[in-house]
C-alpha positions in Angstrom: 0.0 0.0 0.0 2.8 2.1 0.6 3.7 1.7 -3.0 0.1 3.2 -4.1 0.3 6.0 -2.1 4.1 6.8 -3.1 3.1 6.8 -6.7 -0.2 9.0 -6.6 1.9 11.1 -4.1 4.6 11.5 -7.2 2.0 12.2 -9.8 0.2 14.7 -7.9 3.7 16.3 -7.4 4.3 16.4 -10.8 0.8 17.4 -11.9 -0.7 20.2 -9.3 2.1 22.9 -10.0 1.9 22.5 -14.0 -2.0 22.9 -13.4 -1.2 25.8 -11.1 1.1 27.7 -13.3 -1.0 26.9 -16.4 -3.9 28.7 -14.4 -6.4 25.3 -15.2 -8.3 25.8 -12.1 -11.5 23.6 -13.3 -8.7 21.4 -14.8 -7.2 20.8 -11.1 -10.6 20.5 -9.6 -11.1 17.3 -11.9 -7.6 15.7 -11.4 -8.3 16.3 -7.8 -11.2 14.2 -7.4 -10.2 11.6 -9.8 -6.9 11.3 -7.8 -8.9 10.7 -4.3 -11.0 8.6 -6.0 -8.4 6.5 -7.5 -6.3 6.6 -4.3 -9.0 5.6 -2.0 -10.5 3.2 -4.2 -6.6 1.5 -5.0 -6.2 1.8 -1.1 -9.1 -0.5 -0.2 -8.3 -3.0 -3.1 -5.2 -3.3 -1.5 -6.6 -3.9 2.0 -9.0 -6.6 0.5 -11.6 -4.5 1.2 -14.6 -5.7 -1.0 -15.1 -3.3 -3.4 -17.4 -3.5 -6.8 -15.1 -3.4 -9.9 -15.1 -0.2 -11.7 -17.0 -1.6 -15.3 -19.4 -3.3 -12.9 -20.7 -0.2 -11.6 -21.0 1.7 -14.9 -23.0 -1.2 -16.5 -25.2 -1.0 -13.7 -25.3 2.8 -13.7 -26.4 2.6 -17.8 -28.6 0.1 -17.2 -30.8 1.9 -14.7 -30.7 4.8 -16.5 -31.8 3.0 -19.8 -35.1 1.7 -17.8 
């Protein structure tokens, strides 16, 4: 786990100044949640947490909508 959080530590390092410099507020906003998301969702896979796999819950998602 400490592998995980070393490498979304590194891309956020790399990623949140360029955002900043570059003035992509809306931009950052998106990485941001995608990154927590990612991170928390990598975190409890890792844990053997059960967790729903990601194409399970978009098929599901579609097929409620669709009905």
């Amino acid at each position: 786990m400490v592998g995980l959080w070393l490498v979304m530590i590194l891309i956020a390092l790399y990623q949140v100044p360029r955002l900043l410099r570059e003035e992509q507020r809306r931009t950052l906003l998106v990485f941001g949640f995608i990154w927590l998301l990612v991170t928390v969702y990598g975190s409890l896979v890792l844990n053997d947490v059960p967790v729903p796999r990601p194409t399970d819950v978009i098929c599901s998602f579609f097929e409620r909508l669709i009905k």
